[in-house]
C-alpha beads as a LAMMPS data file, in Angstrom:
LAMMPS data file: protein, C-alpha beads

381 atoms
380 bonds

1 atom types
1 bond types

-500.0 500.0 xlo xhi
-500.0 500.0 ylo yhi
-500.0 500.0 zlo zhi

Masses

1 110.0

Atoms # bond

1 1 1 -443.855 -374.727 177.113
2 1 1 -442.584 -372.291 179.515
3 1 1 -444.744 -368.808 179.409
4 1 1 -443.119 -365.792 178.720
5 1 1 -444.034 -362.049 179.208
6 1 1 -441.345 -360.181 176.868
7 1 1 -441.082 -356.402 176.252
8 1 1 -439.598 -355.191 173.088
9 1 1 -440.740 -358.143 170.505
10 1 1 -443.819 -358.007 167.751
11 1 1 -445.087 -360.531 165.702
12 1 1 -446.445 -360.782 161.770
13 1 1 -448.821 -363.021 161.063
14 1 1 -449.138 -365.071 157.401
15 1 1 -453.003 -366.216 156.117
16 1 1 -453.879 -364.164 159.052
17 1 1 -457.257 -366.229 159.992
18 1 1 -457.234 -369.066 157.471
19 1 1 -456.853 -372.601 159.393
20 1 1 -452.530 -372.225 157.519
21 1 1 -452.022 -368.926 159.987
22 1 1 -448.683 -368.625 160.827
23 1 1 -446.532 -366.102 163.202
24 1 1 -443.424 -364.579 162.993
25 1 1 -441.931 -363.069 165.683
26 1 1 -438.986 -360.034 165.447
27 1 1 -437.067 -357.774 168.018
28 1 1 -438.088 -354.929 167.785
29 1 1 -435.428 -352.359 168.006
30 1 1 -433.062 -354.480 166.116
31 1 1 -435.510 -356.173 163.863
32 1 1 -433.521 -359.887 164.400
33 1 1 -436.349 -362.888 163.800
34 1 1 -436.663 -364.909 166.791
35 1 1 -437.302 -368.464 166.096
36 1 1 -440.071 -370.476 167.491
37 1 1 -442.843 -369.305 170.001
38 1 1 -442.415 -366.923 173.541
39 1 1 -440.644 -369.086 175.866
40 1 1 -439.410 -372.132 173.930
41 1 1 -436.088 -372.086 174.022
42 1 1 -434.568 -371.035 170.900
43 1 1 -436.914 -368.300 170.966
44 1 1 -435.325 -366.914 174.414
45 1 1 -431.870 -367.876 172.938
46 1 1 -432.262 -365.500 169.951
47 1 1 -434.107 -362.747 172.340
48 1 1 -430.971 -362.843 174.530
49 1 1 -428.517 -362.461 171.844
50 1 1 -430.784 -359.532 170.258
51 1 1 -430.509 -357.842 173.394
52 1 1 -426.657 -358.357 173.740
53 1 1 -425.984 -356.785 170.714
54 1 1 -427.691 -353.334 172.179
55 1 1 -425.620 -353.642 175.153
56 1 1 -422.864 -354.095 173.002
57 1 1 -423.945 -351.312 170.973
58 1 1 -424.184 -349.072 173.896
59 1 1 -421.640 -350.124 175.823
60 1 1 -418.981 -346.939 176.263
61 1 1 -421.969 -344.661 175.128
62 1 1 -424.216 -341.883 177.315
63 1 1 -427.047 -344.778 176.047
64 1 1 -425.685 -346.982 179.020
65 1 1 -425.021 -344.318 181.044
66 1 1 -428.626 -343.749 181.576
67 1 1 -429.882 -347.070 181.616
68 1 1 -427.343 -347.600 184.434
69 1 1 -428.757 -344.657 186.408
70 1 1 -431.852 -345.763 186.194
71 1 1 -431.323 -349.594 187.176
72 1 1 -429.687 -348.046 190.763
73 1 1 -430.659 -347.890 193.824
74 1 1 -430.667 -344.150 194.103
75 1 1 -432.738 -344.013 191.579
76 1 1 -435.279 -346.354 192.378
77 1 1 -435.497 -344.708 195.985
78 1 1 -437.217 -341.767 194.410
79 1 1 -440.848 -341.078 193.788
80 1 1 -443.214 -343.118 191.356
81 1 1 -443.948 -340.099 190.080
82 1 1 -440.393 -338.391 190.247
83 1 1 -439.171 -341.765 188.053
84 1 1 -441.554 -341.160 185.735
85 1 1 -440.781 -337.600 184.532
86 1 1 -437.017 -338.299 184.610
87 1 1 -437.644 -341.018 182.555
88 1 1 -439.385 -338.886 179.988
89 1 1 -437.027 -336.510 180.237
90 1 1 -433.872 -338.870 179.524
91 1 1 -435.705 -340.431 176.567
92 1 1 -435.472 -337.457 175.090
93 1 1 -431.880 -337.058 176.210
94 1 1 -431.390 -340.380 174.324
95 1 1 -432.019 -339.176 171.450
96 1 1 -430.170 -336.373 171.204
97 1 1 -427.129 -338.005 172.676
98 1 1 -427.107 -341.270 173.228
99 1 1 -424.536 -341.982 170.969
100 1 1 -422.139 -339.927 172.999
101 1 1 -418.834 -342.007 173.869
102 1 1 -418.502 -341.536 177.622
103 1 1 -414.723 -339.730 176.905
104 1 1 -416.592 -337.409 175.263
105 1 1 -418.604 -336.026 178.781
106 1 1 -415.116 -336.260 180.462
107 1 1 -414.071 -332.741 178.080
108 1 1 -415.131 -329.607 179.520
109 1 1 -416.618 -328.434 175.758
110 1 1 -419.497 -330.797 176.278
111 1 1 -420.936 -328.001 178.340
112 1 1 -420.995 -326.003 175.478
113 1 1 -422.931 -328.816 173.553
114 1 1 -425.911 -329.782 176.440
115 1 1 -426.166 -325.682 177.121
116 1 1 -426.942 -325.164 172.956
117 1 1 -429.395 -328.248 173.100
118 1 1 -430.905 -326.540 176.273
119 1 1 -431.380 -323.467 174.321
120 1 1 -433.364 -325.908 171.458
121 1 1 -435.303 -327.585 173.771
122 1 1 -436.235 -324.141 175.519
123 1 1 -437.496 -322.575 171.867
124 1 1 -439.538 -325.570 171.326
125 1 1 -441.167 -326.555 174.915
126 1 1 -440.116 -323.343 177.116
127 1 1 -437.483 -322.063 179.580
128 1 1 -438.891 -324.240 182.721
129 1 1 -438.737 -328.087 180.831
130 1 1 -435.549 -326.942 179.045
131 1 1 -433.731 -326.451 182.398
132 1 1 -435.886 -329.661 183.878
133 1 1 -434.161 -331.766 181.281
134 1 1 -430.594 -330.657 181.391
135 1 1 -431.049 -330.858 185.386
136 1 1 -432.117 -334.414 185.205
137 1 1 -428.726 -334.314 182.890
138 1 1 -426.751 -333.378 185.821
139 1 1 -428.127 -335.420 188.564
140 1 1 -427.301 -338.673 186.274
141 1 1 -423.430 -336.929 185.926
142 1 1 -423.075 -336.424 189.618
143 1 1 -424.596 -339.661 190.046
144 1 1 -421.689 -341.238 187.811
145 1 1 -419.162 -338.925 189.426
146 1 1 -420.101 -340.481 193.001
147 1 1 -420.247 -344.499 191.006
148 1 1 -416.792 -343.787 189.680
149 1 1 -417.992 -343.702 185.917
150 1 1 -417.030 -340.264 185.376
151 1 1 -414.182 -337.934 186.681
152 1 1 -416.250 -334.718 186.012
153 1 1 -419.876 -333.477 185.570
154 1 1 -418.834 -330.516 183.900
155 1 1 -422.504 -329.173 183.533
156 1 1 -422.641 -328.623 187.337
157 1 1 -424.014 -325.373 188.354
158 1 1 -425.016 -324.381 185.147
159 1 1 -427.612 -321.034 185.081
160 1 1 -430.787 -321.417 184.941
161 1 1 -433.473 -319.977 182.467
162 1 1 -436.321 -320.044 183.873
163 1 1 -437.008 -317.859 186.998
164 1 1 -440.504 -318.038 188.790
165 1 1 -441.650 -316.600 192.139
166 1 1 -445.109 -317.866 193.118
167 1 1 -444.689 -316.564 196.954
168 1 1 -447.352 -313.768 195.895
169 1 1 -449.876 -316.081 193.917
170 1 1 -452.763 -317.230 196.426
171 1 1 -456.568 -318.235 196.175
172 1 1 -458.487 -315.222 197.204
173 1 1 -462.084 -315.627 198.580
174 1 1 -463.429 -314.616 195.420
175 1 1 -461.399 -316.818 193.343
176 1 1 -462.515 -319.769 195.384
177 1 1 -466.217 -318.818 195.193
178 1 1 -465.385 -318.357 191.281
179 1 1 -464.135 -321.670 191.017
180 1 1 -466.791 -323.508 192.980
181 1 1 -469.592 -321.932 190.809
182 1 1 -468.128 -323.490 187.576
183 1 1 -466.396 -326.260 188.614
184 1 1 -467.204 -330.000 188.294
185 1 1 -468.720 -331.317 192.049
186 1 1 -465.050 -333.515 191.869
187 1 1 -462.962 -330.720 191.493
188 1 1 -464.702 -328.743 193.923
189 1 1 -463.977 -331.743 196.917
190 1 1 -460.226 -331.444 195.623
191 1 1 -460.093 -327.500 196.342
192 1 1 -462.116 -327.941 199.542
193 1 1 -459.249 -331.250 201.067
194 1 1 -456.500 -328.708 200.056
195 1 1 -457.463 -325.733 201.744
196 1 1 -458.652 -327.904 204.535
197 1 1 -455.134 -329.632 204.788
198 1 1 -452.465 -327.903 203.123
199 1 1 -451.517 -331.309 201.536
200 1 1 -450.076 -332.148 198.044
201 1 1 -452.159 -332.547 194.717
202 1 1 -450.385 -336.424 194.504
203 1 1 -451.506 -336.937 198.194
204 1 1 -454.952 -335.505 197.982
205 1 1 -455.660 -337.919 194.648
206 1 1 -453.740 -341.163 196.560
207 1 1 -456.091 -340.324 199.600
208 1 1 -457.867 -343.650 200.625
209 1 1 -461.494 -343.489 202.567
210 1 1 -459.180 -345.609 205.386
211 1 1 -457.020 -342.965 205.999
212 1 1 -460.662 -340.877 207.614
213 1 1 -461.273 -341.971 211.385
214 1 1 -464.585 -339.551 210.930
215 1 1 -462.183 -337.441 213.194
216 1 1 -458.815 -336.869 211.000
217 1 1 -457.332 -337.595 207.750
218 1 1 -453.648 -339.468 207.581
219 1 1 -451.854 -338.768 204.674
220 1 1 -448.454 -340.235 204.270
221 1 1 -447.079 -337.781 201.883
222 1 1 -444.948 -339.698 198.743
223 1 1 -442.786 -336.893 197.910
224 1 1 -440.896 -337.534 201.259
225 1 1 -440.282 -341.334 200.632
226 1 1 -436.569 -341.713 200.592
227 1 1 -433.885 -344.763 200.481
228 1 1 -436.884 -347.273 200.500
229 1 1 -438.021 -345.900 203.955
230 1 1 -441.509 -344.770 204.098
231 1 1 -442.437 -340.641 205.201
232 1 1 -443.782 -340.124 208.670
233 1 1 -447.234 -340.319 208.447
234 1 1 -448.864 -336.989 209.112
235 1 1 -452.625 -336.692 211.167
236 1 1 -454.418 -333.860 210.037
237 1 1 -457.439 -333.033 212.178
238 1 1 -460.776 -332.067 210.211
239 1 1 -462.431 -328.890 210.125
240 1 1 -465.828 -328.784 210.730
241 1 1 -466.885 -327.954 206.839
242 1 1 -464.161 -330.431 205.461
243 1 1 -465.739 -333.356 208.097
244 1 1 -469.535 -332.219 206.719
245 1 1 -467.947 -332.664 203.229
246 1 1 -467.053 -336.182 204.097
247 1 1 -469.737 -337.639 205.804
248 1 1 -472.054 -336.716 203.129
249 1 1 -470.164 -338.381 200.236
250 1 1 -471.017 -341.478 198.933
251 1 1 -468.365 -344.024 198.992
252 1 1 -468.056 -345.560 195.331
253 1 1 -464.603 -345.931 195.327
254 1 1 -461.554 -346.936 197.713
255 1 1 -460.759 -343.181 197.066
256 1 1 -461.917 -340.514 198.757
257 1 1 -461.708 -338.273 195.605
258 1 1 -463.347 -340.112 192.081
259 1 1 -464.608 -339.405 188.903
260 1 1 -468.027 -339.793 187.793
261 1 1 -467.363 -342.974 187.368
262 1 1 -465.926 -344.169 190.242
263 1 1 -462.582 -344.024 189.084
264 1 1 -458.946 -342.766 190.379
265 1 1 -457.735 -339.402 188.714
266 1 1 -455.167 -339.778 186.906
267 1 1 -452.939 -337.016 186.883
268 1 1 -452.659 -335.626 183.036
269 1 1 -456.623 -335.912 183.352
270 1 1 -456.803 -334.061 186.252
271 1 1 -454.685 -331.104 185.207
272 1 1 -456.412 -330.764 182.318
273 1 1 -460.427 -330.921 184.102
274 1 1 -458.585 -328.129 186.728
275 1 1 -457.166 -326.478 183.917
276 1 1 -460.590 -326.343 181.756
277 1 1 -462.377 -325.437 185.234
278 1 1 -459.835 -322.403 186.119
279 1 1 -460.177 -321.392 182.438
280 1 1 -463.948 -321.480 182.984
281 1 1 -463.619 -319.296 186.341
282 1 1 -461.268 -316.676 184.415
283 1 1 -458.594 -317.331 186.844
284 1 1 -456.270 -318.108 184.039
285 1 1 -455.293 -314.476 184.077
286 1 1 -455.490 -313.227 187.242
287 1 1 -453.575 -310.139 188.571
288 1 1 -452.157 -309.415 191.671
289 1 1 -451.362 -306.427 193.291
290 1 1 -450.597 -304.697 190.156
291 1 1 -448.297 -307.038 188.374
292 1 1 -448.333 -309.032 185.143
293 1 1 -451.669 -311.632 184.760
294 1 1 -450.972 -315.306 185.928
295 1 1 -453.197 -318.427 186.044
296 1 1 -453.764 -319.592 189.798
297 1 1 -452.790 -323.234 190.083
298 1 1 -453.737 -325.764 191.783
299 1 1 -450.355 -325.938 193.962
300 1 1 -450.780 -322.567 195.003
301 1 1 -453.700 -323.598 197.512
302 1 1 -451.602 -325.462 199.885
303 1 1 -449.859 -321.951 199.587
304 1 1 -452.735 -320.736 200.340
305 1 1 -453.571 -322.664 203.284
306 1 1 -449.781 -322.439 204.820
307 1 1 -451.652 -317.948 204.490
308 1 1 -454.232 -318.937 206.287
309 1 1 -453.301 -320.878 208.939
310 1 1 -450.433 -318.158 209.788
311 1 1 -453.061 -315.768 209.662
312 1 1 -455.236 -317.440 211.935
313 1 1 -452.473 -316.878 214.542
314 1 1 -450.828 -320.486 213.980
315 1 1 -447.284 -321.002 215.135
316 1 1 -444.632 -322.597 212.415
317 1 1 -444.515 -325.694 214.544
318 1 1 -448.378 -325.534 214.811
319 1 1 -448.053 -325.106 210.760
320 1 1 -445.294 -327.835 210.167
321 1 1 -447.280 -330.584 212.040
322 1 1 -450.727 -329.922 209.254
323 1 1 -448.353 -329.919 206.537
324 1 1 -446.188 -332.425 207.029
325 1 1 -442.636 -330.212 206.597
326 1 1 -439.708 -330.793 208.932
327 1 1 -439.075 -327.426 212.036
328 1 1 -435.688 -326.951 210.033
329 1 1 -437.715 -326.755 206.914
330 1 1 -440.895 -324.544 208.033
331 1 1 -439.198 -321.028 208.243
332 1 1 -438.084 -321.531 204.759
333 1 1 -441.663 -322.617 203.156
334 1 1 -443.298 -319.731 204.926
335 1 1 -440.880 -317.428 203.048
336 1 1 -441.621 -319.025 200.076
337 1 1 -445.564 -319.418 200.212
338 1 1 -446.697 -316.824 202.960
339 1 1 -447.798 -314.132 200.978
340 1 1 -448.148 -310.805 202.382
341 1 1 -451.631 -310.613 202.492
342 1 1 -453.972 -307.546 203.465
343 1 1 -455.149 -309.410 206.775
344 1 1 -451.310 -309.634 207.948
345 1 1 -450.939 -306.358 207.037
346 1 1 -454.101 -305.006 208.665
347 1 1 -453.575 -307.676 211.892
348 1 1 -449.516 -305.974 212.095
349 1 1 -451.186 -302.583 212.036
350 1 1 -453.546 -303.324 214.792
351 1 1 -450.583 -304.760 217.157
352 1 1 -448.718 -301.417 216.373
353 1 1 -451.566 -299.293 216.943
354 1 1 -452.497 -300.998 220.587
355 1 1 -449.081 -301.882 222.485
356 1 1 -447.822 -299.797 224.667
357 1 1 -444.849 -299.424 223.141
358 1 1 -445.643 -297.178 220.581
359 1 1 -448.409 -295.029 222.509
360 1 1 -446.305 -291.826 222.488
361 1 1 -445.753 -292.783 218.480
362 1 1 -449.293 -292.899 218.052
363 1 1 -450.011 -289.690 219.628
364 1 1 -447.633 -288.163 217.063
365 1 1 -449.401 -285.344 215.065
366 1 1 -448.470 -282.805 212.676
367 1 1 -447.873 -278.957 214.007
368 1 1 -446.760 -276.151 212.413
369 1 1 -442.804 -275.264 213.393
370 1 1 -442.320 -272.602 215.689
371 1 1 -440.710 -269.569 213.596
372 1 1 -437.254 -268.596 214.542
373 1 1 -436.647 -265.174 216.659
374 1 1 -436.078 -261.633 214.390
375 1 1 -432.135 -260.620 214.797
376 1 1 -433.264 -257.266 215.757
377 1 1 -435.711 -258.271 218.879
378 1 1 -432.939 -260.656 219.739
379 1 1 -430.566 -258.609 220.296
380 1 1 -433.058 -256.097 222.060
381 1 1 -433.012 -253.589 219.410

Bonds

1 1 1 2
2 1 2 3
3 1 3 4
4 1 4 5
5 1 5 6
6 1 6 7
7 1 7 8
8 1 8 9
9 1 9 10
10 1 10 11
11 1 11 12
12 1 12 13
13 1 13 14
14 1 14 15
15 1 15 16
16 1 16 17
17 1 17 18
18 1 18 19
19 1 19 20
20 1 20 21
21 1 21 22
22 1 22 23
23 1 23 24
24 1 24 25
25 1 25 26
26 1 26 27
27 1 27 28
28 1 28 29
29 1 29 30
30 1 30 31
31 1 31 32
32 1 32 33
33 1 33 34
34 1 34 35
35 1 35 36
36 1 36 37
37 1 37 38
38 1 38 39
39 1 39 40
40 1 40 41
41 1 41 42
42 1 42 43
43 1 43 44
44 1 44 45
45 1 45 46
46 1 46 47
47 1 47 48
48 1 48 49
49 1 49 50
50 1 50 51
51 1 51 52
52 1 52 53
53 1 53 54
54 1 54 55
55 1 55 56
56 1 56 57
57 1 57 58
58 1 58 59
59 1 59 60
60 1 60 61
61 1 61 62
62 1 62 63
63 1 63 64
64 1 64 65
65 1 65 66
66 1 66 67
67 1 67 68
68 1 68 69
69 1 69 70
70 1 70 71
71 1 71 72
72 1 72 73
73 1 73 74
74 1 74 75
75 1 75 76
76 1 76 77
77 1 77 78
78 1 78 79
79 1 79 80
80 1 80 81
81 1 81 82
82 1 82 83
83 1 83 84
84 1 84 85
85 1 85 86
86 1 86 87
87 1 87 88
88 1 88 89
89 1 89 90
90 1 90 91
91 1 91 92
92 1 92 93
93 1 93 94
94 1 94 95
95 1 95 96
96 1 96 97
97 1 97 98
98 1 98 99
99 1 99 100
100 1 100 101
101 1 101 102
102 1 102 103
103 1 103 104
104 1 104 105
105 1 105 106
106 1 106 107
107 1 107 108
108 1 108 109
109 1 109 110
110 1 110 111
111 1 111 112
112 1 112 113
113 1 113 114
114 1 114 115
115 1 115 116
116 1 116 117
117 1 117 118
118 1 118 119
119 1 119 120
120 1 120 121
121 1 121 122
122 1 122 123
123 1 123 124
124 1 124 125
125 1 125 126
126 1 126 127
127 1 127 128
128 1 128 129
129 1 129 130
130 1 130 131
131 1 131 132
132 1 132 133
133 1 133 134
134 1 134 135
135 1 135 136
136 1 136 137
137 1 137 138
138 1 138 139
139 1 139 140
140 1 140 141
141 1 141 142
142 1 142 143
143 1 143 144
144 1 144 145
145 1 145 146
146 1 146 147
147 1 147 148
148 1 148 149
149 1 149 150
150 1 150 151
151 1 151 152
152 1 152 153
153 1 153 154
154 1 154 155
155 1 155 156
156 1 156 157
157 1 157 158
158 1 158 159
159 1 159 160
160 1 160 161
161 1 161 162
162 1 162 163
163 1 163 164
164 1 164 165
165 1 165 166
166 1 166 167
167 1 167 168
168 1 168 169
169 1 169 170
170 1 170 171
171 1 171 172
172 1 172 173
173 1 173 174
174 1 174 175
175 1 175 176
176 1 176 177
177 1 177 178
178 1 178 179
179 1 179 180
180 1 180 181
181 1 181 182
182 1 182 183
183 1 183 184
184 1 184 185
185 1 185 186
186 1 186 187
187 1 187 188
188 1 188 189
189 1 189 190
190 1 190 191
191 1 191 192
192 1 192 193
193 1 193 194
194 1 194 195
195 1 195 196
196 1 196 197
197 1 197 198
198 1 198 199
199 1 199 200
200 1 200 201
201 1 201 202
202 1 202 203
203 1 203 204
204 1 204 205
205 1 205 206
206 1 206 207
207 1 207 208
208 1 208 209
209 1 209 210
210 1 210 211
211 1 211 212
212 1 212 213
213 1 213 214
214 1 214 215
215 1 215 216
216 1 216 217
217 1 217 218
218 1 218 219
219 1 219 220
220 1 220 221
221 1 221 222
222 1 222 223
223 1 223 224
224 1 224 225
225 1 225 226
226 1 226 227
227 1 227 228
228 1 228 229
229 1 229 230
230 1 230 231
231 1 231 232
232 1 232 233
233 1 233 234
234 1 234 235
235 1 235 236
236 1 236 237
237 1 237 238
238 1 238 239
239 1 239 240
240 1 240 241
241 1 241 242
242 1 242 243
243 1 243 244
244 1 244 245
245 1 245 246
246 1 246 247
247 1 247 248
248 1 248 249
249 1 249 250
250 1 250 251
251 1 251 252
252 1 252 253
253 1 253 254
254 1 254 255
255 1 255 256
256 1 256 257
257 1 257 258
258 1 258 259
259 1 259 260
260 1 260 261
261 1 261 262
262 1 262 263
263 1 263 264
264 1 264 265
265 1 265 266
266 1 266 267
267 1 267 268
268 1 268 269
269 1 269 270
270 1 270 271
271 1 271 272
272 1 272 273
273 1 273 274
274 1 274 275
275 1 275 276
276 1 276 277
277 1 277 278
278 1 278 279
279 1 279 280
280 1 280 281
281 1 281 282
282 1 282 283
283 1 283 284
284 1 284 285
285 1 285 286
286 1 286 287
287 1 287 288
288 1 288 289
289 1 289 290
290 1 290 291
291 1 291 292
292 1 292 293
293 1 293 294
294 1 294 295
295 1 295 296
296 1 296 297
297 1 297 298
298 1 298 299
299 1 299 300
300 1 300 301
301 1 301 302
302 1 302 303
303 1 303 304
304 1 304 305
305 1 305 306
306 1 306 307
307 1 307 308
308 1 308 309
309 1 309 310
310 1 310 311
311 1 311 312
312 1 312 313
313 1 313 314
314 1 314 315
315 1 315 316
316 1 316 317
317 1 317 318
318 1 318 319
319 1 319 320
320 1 320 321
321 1 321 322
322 1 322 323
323 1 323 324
324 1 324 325
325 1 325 326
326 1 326 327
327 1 327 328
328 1 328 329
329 1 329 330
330 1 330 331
331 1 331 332
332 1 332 333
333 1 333 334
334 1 334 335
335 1 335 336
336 1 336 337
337 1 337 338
338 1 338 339
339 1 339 340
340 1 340 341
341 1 341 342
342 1 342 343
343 1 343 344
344 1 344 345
345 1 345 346
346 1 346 347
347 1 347 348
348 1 348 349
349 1 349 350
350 1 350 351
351 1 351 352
352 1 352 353
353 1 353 354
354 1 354 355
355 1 355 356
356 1 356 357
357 1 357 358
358 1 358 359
359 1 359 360
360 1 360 361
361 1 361 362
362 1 362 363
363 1 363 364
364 1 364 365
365 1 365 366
366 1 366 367
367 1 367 368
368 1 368 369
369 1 369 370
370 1 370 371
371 1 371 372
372 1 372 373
373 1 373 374
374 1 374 375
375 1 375 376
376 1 376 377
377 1 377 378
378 1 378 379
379 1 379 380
380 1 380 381
């Protein structure tokens, strides 16, 4: 008998451990009883004609739509993790409207329909996954536009709700020394690689002990895989605290970052241990330079490290080769994480007050104005 590895059947079982056990076996979204055993043949026969009738069912439907998307090429060309969340995100999509026909998307009032749902979604699970979703929406349209599907994606360019500005949000010295007092010995390696490197939380956790030469860390970052090809590999030289780090840590796991036991992170666990840890630091409600309280987050030290190297005098190009981004990128993700720190501020000051430019400016003091000349003694009077 041929072996088969099926997803999407269950069994029941009769006298369940008596010497007469039998099994029954049953698709399980349309509940049809398969006959015989996994990989006999009319057992695959009835499997394939369960799953025709949901292609059948879906067929003309947003349902097949997305499973279309998600079967491409374009779509399979994006990140592990990237597939993942969109995946979660259409499932949820599917619900709502997978029974959609596809004429249906082609009228410009379904707009009206995915912007209402947005406005559920937001109530329910906030502003930022409510726009996540009904972007993930209109990739999939354009996507169909482009595949000759659909004529229109008529939720193109819709407004966002949720409007965030992090360039202001870095790790102060006194947060980090906050953190590392509290902090799990794991967690406290993860802060230490990121402000060493300036490298993504996915990267940092994927980091294998072969990618250290004792000398510099390689990290090929995964966000930048694209069309099957592979990102340029980026060589990070190591400070002299992040190479003591190293060479003092045991090796128990292909990973340069573990848990206790030896483990890799995985990333809901991981939020959640940084989340506890922050929480545990009171950075959870930290304020900055006056405003409103906000938690520091873990993707705000490579923020943070993008400060400090500028600060340290670092060119963008010197920048854009630690971090990985492209010279036609770099301006752009200095705008968005450099924050205007005090040192920059104070370092500016010290330029202005020492070029020779602006000596006579600096000489500049206050004197009281000369008072005008009485009519009378002006005219000689």
């Amino acid at each position: 008998m041929v072996r088969a590895n099926l997803k999407g059947v269950f069994c029941t079982y009769k006298h369940r451990g008596t010497p007469r056990e039998r099994r029954y076996w049953y698709h399980r979204k349309t509940k049809r009883p398969l006959r015989g055993e996994p990989g006999s043949p009319e057992f695959m026969i009835d499997f394939a004609e369960a799953e025709k009738l949901i292609v059948d069912y879906h067929a003309g439907r947003l349902n097949s739509l997305i499973r279309k998307y998600t079967g491409s090429d374009e779509f399979a060309a994006l990140a592990a993790s990237t597939q993942s969340d969109y995946r979660r995100m259409l499932t949820t999509v599917e619900v709502e409207f997978g029974d959609m026909p596809m004429a249906a998307l082609e009228d410009p009032r379904v707009r009206r329909d995915f912007l209402d749902w947005r406005e559920k979604v937001s109530r329910a699970s906030g502003a930022r996954e409510a726009d996540n979703r009904l972007s993930i929406v209109s990739a999939m349209l354009s996507w169909a536009v482009e595949r000759g599907h659909l004529l229109n994606n008529h939720i193109k360019g819709f407004r966002r709700l949720y409007h965030s500005n992090r360039a202001e949000i870095i790790w102060l010295p006194e947060h980090v020394d906050a953190f590392m007092k509290v902090a799990p010995v794991e967690l406290q390696r993860a802060l230490i690689i990121a402000l060493h490197t300036g490298q993504r939380q996915g990267d940092i956790l994927r980091m294998p002990w072969s990618a250290y030469d004792g000398k510099a860390v390689t990290v090929r970052p995964a966000k930048n895989n694209r069309a099957g090809r592979r990102a340029a590999a980026v060589r990070v030289p190591c400070t002299r605290a992040l190479r003591a780090m190293l060479s003092k840590l045991k090796r128990v796991s292909p990973l340069i970052l573990a848990t206790k036991t030896g483990k890799a992170f995985q990333k809901r666990y991981f939020a959640r241990q940084w989340e506890i840890a922050t929480k545990a630091a009171g950075l959870d409600a930290v304020v900055v330079d006056g405003g409103e309280p906000t938690g520091l987050h873990f993707h705000d030290l490579r923020g943070t490290a993008i400060t400090m190297l500028s600060e340290a005098g670092c060119t963008p190009q010197e920048i854009a080769s630690i971090t990985g981004h492209s010279l036609k990128r770099i301006h752009e993700i200095l705008e968005r994480y450099l924050a205007r720190t005090r040192a920059l501020a104070e370092g500016a000051i010290a330029k202005f007050e020492n070029s020779p430019r602006t000596k006579s400016v600096n000489r500049l003091q206050t004197r009281a104005a000369a008072k005008p000349a009485k009519k009378g003694k002006a005219n000689g009077k």
